[in-house]
C-alpha positions in Angstrom: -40.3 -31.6 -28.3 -37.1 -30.5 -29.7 -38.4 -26.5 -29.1 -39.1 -27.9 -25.4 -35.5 -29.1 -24.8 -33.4 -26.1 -26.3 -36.1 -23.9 -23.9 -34.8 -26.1 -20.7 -31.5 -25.9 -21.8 -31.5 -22.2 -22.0 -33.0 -22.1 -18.7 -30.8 -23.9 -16.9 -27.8 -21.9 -18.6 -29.3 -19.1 -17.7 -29.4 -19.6 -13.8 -25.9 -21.2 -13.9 -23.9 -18.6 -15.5 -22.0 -15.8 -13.8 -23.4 -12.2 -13.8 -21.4 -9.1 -14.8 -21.8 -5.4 -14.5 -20.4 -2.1 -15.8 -18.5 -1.3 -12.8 -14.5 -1.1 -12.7 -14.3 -1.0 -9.0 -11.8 -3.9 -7.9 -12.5 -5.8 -5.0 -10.6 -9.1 -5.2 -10.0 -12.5 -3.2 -13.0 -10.3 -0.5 -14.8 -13.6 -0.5 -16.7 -15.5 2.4 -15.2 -19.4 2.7 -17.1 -22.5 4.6 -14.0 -25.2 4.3 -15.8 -28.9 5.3 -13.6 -32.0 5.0 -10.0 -32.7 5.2 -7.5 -30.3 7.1 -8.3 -27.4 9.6 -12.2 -26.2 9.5 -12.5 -22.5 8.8 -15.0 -20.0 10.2 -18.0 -19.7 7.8 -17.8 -15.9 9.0 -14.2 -15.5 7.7 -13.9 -12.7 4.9 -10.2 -12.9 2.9 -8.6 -9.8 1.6 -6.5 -8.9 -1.0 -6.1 -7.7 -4.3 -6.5 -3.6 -5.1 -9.5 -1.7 -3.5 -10.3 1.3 -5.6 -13.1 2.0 -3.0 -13.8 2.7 0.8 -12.8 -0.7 2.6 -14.6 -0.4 6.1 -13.7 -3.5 8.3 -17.1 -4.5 10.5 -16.1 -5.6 13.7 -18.7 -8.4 13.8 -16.9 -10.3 11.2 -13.5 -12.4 11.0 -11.2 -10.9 8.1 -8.0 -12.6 7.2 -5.3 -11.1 4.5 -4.2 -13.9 2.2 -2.1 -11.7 0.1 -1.5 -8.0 -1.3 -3.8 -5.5 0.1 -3.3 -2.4 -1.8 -5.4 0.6 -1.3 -5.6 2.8 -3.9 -5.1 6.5 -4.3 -8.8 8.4 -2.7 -9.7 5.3 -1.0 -9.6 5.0 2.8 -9.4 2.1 5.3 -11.3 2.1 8.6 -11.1 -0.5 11.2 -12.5 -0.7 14.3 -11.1 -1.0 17.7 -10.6 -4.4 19.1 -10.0 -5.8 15.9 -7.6 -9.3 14.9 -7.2 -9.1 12.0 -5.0 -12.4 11.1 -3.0 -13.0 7.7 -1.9 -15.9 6.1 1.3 -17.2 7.0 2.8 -17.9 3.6 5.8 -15.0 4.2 5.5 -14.4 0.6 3.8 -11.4 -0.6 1.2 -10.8 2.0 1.0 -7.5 3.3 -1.1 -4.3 3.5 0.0 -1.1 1.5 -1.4 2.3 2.0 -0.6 3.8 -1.7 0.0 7.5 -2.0 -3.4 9.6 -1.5 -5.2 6.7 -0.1 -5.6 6.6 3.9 -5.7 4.5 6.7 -8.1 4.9 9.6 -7.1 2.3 12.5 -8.0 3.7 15.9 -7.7 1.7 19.0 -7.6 2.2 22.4 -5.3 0.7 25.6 -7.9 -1.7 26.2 -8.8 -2.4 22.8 -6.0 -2.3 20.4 -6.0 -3.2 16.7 -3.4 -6.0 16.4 -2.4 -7.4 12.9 -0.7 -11.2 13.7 0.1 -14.3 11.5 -2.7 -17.3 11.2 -0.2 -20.0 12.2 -1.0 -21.7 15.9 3.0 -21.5 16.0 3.3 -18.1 14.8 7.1 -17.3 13.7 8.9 -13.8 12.8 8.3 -13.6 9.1 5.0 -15.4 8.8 3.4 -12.3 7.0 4.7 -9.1 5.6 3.6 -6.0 7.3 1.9 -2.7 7.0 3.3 0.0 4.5 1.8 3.4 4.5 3.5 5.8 0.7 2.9 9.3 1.1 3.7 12.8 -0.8 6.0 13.9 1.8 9.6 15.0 0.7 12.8 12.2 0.2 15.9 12.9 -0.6 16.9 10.8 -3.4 14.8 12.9 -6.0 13.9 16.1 -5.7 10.8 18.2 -6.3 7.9 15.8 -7.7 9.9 13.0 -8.3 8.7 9.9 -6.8 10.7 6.6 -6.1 9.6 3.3 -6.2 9.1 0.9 -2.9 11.1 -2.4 -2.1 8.4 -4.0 -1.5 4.9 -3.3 -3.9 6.9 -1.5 -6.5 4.7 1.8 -4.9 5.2 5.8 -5.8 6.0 7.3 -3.2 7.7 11.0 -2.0 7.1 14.5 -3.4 6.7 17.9 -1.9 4.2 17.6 0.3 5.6 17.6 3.5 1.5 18.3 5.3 0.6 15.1 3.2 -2.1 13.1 5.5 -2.3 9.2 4.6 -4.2 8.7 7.8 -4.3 7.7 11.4 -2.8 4.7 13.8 -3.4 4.5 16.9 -3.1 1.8 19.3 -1.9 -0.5 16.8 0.5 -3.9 17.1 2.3 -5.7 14.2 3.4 -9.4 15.0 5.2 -11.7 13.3 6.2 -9.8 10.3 9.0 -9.5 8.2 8.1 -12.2 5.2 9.9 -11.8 2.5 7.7 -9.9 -0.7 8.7 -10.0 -4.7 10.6 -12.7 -3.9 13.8 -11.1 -2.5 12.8 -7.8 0.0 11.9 -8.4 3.3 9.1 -6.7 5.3 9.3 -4.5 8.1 6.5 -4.3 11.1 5.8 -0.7 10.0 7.4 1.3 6.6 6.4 4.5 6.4 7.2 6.0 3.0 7.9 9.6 2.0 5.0 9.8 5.0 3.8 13.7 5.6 3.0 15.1 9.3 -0.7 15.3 8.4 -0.5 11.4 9.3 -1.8 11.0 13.1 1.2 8.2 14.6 0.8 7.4 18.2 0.8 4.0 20.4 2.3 1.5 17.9 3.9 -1.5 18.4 6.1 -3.7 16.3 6.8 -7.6 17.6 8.9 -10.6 16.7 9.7 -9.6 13.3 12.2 -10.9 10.8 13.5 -7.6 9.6 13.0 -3.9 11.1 10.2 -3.2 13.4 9.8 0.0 11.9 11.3 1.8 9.4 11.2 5.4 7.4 12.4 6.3 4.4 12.2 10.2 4.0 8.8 11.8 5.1 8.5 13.9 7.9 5.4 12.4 9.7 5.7 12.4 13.5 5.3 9.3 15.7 4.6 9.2 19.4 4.6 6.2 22.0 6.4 3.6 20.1 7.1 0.4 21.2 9.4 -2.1 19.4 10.7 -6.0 20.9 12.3 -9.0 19.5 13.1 -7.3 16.0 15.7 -9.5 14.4 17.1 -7.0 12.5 16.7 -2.7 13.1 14.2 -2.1 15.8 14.2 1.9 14.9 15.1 2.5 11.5 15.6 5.8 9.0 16.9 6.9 6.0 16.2 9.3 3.0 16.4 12.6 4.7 13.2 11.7 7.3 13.0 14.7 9.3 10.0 13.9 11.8 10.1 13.5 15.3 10.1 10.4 17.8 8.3 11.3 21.1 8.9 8.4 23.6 10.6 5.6 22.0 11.2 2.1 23.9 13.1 -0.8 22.5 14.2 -4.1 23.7 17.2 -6.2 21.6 18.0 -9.7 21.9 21.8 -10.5 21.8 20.8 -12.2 18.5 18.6 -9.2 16.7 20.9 -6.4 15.3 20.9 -2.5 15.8 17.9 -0.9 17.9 18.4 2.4 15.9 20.0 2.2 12.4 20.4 5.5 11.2 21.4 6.4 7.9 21.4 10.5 6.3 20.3 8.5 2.9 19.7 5.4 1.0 23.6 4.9 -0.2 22.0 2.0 -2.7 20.7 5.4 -5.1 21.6 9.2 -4.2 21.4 12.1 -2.3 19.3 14.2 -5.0 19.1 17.2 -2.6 21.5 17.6 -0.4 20.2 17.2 2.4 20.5 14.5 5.7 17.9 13.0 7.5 17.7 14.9 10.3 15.1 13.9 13.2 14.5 14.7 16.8 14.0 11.8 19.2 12.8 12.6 22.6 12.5 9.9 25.8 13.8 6.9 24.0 14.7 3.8 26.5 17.2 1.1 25.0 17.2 -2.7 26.6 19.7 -5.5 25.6 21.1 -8.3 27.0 23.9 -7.2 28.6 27.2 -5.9 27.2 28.5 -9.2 27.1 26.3 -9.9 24.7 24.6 -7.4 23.0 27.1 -5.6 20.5 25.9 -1.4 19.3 22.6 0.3 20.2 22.5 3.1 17.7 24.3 3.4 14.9 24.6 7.0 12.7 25.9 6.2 9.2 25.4 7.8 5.7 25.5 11.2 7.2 22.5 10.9 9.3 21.9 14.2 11.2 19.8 14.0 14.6 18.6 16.1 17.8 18.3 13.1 20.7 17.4 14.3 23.8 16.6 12.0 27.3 18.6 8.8 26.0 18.7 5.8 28.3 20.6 3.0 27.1 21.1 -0.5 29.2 23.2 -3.5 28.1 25.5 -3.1 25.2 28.9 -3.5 24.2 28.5 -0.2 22.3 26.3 2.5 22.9 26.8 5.3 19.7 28.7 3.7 16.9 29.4 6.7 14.2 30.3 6.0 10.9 31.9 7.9 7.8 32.3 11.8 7.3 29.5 13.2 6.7 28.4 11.6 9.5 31.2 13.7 12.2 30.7 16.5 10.3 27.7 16.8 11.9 28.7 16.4 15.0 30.9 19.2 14.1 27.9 21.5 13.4 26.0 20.4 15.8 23.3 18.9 13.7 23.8 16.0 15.3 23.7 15.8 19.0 23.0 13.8 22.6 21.5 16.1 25.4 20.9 13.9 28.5 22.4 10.4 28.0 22.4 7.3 30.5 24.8 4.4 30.1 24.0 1.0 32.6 26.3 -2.1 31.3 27.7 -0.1 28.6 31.2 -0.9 27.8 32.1 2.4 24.8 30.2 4.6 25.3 30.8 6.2 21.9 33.1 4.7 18.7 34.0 7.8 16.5 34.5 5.7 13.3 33.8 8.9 10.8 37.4 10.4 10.6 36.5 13.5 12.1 38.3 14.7 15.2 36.1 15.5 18.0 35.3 14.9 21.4 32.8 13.0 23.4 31.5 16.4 24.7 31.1 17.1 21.5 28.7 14.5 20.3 26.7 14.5 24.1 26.4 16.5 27.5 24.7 16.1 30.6 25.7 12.3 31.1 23.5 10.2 33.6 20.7 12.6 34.0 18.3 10.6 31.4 15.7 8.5 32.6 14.3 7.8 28.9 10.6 7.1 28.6 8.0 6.1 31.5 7.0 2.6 29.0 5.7 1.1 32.2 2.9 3.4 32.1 1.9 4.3 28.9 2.7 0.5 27.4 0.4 -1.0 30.0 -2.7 -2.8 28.4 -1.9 -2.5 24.8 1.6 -3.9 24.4 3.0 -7.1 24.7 6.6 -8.4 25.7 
């Protein structure tokens, strides 16, 4: 009898413990949940993600995923989602995001009738109800030189190097709403970061929405973005610094009175060094400006920290400021003509241009061919996809 009940016992200890294997691939918090009781029912079908994936992470479209918390892709793994996708994350603000880490990739490839939109899971969404997306690439920075790699804000990720060809991926038809939360407890979001990002990357049709902090920002790289749409960013809707050296190819942006700068431009990150030497120095072509009139809406671009810049086909509508330069470096090059306006548009602007950089020069100087810009045709290639 007693031989019988240690045999049961092992039995039933036996079908109730957990299994293990050998494997060290990570896959955590990729769980199926069926909440019954209390509070808000949630689909049976709903798949949470987080934690660090040190394999391919394919998204099925058939399924509901939500991201309830760090979503870290490790280096030689890629994400692919489909087109058409929701893909909703928890809206804690706290340390909820997805990170592309450096040598990992990003497949997300929509199309203008079925975009891939990442949004909060609140039924009131707010700006800074989730983090963002964050892609860390090999591409060069300039505070380190060489090899070096800094450190993110936000994920404490590697990311910059020499590799200015480095590929982490492809967005396409993409939006970002409601980001901005704050991560590790003191940074802040943006809609998109690219960091250190090479022009390998495939950029085109992204949108950033009601964020807290920047739509989208870059620090270094030199990946190339095309068809970008950024509204309602409370802080920068356009933002560089680093040394980022990539081009902007049809840029729109619309301000509230109460959001700050559409462009913030700095030639590096003041809060470390300029290792190298040299300015961020990118080309923006068919960029179209909206605020809320220059009774209300204070700069549209400023150029600070030395920030270099080739802007072409500029149009810029209600502000009390249109170019606000600041410090030396900054009119220096203006001076060399690494920094210049060709084809400009002011509607409702009050200054056209505050030279705040103690270098003499003239308007003429800084831009030519006023009133000839029509900036970019957003009415066409935003239809479908974006939202206002």
């Amino acid at each position: 009898m007693k031989k019988q009940l240690i045999l049961g016992l092992a039995i039933l200890a036996s079908v109730f413990s957990c299994t293990t294997d050998d494997t060290s691939d990570i896959v955590i918090n990729s769980t199926t949940n069926n909440t019954t009781g209390g509070g808000t029912e949630t689909d049976p079908s709903t798949i949470f993600l987080s934690g660090t994936y040190t394999e391919d992470l394919t998204l099925d479209a058939n399924n509901t995923y939500k991201i309830n918390g760090s979503l870290i892709m490790a280096s030689g793994t890629t994400l692919t989602i489909p087109p058409c996708m929701t893909i909703e994350a928890l809206s804690s603000g706290a340390d909820v995001y997805v990170a592309i880490s450096q040598g990992a990739k990003i497949i997300a490839n929509g199309t203008a009738s079925c975009p891939i939109v990442f949004t909060s899971d609140s039924s009131n969404p707010l700006a800074g109800d989730w983090g963002g997306l964050i892609l860390l690439g090999k591409a060069p920075i300039n505070s380190v030189t060489g090899t070096a790699t800094a450190t993110s804000e936000i994920a404490s990720l590697p990311y910059g190097g020499n590799t200015a060809n480095d590929n982490s991926g492809s967005l396409s038809y993409v939006r970002v709403e409601y980001s901005g939360g704050a991560a590790d407890g003191q940074s802040e979001n943006n809609g998109f970061s690219f960091y250190g990002v090479g022009n390998g990357t495939t950029v085109n049709h992204i949108q950033a929405i009601e964020g807290k902090d920047d739509g989208i920002e870059f620090f270094g790289g030199t990946v190339n973005a095309s068809y970008i749409s950024v509204v309602n960013a409370e802080d920068d809707s356009v933002d560089w610094t680093e040394g980022f050296s990539g081009t902007l190819t049809d840029v729109y942006i619309s301000n509230r009175a109460t959001d700050d700068k559409a462009i913030e431009a700095d030639g590096y990150n003041t809060d470390f060094s300029n290792a190298t030497g040299i300015f961020s120095k990118p080309t923006l072509n068919n960029v179209t400006i909206v605020g809320e009139g220059s009774a209300n809406s204070s700069e549209a671009v400023r150029l600070r920290a030395g920030t270099q810049g080739i802007f072409s086909n500029i149009h810029i509508t209600g502000y009390a400021e249109g170019f606000d330069l600041d410090d030396l470096d900054t009119g220096n090059g203006v001076v060399s003509d690494d920094l210049q306006v060709t084809g400009v548009t002011f509607v409702d602007v009050t200054l056209n241009m505050k030279n705040d950089t103690t270098v003499t020069f003239t308007i003429a100087d800084f831009y030519t061919n006023e009133g000839t810009a029509t900036g970019t045709d957003y009415a066409t290639w935003g239809a479908n996809w974006t939202v206002q």
